[in-house]
C-alpha positions as CSV (number, residue, x, y, z in Angstrom):
1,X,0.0,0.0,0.0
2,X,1.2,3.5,-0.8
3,X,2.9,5.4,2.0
4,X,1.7,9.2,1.9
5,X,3.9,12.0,3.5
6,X,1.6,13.9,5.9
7,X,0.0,16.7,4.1
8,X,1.8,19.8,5.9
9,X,5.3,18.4,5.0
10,X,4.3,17.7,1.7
11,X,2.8,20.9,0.5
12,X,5.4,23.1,2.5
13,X,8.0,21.1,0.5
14,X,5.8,21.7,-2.6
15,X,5.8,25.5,-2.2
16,X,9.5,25.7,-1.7
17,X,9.2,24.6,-5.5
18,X,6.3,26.9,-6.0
19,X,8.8,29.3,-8.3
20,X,9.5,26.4,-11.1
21,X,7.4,27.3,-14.0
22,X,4.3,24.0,-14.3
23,X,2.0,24.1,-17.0
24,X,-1.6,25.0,-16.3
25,X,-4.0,22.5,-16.3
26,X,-7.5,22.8,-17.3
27,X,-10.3,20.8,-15.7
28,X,-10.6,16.9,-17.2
29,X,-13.6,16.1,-18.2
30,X,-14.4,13.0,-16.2
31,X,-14.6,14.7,-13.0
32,X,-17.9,15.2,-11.3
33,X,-18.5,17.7,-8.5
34,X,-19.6,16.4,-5.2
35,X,-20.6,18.1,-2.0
36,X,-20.1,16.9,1.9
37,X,-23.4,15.9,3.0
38,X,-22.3,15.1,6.6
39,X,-19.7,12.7,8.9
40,X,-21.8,9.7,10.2
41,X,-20.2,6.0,11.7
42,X,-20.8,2.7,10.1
43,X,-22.3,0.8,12.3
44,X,-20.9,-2.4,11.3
45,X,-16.9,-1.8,11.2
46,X,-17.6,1.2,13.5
47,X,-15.8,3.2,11.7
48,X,-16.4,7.1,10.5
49,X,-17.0,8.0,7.2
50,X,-17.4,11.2,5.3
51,X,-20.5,10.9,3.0
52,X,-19.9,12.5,-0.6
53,X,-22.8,13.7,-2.9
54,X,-23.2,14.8,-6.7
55,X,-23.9,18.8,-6.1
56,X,-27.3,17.6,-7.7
57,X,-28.0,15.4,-4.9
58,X,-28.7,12.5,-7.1
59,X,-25.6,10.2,-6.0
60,X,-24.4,9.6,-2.6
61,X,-21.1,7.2,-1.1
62,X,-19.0,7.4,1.6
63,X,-15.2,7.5,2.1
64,X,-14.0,5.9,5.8
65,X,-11.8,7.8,7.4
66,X,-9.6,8.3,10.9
67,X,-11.4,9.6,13.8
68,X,-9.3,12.9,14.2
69,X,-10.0,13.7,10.5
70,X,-13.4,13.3,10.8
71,X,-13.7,15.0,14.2
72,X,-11.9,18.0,12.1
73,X,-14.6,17.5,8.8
74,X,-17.2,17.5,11.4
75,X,-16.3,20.7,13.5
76,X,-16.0,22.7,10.1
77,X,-19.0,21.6,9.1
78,X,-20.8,22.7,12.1
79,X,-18.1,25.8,12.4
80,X,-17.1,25.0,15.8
81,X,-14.7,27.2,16.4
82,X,-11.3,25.4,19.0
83,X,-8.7,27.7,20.9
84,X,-5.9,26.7,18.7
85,X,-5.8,25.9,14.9
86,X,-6.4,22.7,13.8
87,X,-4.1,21.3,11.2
88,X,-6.4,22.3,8.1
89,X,-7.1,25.5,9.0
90,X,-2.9,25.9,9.6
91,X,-2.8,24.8,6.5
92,X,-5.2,27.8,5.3
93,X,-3.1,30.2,7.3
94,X,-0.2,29.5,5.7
95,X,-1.9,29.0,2.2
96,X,-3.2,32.4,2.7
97,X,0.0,34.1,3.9
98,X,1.7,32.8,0.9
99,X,-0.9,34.2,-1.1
100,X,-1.5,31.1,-2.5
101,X,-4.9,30.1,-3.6
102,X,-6.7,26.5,-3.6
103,X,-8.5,25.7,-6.6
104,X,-10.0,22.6,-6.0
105,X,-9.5,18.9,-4.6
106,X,-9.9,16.1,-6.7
107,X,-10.3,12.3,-5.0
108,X,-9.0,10.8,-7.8
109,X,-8.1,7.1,-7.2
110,X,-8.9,3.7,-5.6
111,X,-6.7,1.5,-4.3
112,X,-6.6,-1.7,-2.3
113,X,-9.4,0.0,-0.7
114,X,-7.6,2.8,0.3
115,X,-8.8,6.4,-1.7
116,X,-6.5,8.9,-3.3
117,X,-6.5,12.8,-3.4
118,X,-4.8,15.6,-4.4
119,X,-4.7,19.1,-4.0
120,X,-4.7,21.9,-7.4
121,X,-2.7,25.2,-5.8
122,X,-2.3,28.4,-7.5
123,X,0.2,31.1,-6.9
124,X,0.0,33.8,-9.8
125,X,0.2,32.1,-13.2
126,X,2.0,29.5,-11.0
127,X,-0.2,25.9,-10.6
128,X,0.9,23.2,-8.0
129,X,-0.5,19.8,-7.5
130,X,-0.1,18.2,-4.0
131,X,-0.8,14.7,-3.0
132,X,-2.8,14.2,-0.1
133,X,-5.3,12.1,2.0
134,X,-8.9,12.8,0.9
135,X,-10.0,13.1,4.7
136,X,-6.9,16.3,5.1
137,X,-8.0,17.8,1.4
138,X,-11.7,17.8,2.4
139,X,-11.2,19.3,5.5
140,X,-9.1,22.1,3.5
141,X,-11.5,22.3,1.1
142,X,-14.6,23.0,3.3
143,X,-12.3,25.6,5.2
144,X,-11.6,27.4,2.3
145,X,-14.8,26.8,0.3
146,X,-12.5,25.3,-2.2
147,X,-14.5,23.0,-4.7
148,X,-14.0,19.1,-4.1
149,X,-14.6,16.7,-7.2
150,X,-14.0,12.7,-7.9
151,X,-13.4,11.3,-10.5
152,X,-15.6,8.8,-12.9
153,X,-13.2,6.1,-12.3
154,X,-13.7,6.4,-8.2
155,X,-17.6,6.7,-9.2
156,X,-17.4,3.2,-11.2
157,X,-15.9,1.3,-8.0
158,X,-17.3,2.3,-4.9
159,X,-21.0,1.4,-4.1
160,X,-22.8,4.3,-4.5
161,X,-26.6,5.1,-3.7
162,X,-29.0,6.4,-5.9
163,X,-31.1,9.1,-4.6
164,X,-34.7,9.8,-6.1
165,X,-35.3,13.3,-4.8
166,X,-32.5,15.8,-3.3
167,X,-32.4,14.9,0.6
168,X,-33.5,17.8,3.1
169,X,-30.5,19.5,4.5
170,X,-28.5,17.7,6.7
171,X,-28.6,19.6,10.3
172,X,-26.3,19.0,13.0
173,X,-26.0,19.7,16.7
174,X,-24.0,19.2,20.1
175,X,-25.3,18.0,23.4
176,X,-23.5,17.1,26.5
177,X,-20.0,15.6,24.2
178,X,-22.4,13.6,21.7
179,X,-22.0,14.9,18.0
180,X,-25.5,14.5,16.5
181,X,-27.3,14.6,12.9
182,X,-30.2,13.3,11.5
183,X,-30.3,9.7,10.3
184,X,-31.8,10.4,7.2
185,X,-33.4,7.7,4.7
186,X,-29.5,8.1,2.3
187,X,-27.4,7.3,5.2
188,X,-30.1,4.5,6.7
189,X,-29.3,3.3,3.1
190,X,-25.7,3.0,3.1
191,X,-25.4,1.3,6.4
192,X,-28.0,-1.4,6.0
193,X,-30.7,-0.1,8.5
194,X,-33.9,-1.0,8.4
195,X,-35.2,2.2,10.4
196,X,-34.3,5.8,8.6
197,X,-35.9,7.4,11.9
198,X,-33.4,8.6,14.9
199,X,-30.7,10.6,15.9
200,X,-27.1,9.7,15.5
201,X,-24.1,9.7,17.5
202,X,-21.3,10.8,15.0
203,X,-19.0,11.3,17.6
204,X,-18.6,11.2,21.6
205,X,-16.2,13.7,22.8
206,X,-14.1,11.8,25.5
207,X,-14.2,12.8,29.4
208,X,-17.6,13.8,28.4
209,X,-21.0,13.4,30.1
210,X,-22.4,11.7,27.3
211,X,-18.8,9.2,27.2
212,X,-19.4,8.8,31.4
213,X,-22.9,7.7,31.0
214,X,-22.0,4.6,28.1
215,X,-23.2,6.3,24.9
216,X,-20.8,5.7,21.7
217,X,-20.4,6.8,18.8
218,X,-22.7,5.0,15.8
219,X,-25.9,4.8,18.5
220,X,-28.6,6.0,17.2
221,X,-30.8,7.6,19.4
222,X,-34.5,6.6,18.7
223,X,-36.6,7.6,22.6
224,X,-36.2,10.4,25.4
225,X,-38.1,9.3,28.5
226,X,-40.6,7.9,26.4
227,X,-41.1,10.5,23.8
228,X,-40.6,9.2,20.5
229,X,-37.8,10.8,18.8
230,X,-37.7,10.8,14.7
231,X,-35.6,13.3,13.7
232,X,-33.1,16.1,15.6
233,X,-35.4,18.6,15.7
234,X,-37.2,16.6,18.1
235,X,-34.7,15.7,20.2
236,X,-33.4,19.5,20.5
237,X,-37.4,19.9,21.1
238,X,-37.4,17.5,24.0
239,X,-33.7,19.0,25.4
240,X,-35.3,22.7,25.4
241,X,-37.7,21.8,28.5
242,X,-34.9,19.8,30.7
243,X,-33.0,21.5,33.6
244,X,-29.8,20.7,34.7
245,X,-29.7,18.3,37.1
246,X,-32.3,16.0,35.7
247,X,-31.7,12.5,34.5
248,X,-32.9,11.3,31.3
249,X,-33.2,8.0,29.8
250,X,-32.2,7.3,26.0
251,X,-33.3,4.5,24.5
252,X,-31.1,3.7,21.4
253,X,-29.9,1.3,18.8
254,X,-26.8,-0.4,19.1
255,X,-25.1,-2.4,16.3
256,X,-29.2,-3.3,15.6
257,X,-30.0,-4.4,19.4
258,X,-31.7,-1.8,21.6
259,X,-30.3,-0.6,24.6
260,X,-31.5,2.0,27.7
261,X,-28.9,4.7,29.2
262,X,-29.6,7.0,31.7
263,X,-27.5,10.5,31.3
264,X,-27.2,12.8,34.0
265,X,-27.4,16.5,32.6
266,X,-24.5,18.0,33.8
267,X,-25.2,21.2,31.3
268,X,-27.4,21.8,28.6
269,X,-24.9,22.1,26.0
């Protein structure tokens, strides 16, 4: 399996070389644009994953990636905002200072099940292509509002899902450490679940209430002391009248068995 230098080394390498004249390159033809619909977990391999649609909404798949570089995708997405900067938005820092623009991303290979990336850079009439990890270009890319793209030959070997109408907008929240998003009827889709209703646990954030009291990541949160809960507006519905202090009891789904945790509300956030 190819061996990829870490993104920062390589493109700070690659802009040391940024004054050698390279050709500019226009746009290939089988690329299609795609749009990040939101980071969920496969339930099966447990396991995050970035899921990728056509900018019509037609065509969804996802790409598994680390936890880190999904915890970044995720935060950008939701524009959490952290003390220090993250390695993407270092990346745009430096980018910017350098007056060096990003043009687009392009996941562009697949491999031994591992994807492929890389990263079009401009600098004047200057053009630089960077090769990267699609989780670290995507997280760029959604920093910068850079364009991301893949090509047909990706399209032709992943399983993809066709989608019969545009999906409503994925929303996200945070409560208590858990990461949450709709579990819409795409993502049900790609992970073999029967149920499209619920709430999912993209992520736990760790020393957190929601980690103390046994929830993971990849439950999907389906009652709230025995309100029925179908998508995240009710569960944000059902959060507005708590006090901290109370206990609640979620019942959720857990690698398809159902199981009940009580979470102390520490704080409402």
């Amino acid at each position: 399996m190819k061996r990829h230098i870490p993104l920062w080394l390589s493109l700070l390498l690659g802009l040391s070389l940024c004054r050698m004249s390279v050709a500019a390159q226009n746009l290939p033809e089988d690329l299609l644009e795609m749009k990040v619909k939101g980071v969920a977990m496969d339930p099966y391999g447990q396991t995050p994953v970035v899921v990728l649609e056509d900018a019509q909404g037609h065509q969804a798949f996802p790409i598994w990636v680390g936890v880190p570089e999904a915890q970044a995708i995720a935060r950008t997405l939701e524009g959490v905002l952290t003390p220090r900067p993250m390695t993407h938005s270092l990346l745009k820092n430096i980018l910017a200072d350098l007056q060096v623009e990003v043009v687009r991303i392009i996941i562009n290979d697949l491999r031994r099940d591992t994807f492929y990336a890389s990263i079009a850079l401009r600098q004047g009439v200057t053009t630089l292509t960077i090769d990267a990890r699609p989780s670290d270009a995507i997280a760029l890319a959604l920093d910068v509002k850079a364009p991301i793209f893949v090509t047909q030959k990706v399209l032709g070997a992943v399983r993809t899902v066709t989608l019969s109408a545009p999906p409503p907008l994925q929303h996200s929240a945070k409560k208590l450490g858990m990461h949450l998003q709709n579990l819409d009827a795409a993502l049900a889709g790609l992970f073999r679940l029967a149920n499209p209703e619920g709430v999912l646990v993209s992520f736990v954030e760790t020393g957190s209430p929601a980690e103390r009291n046994g929830v993971h990541r990849g439950d999907v949160i389906t009652d709230v002391d025995g309100k029925h809960v179908k998508s995240l507006q009710d569960l944000l519905e059902i959060f507005k009248d708590k006090k901290v202090g109370q206990n609640v009891v979620l019942h959720v789904t857990r690698d398809q068995h159902p199981l009940k945790l009580r979470l102390a509300l520490v704080s409402l956030e």
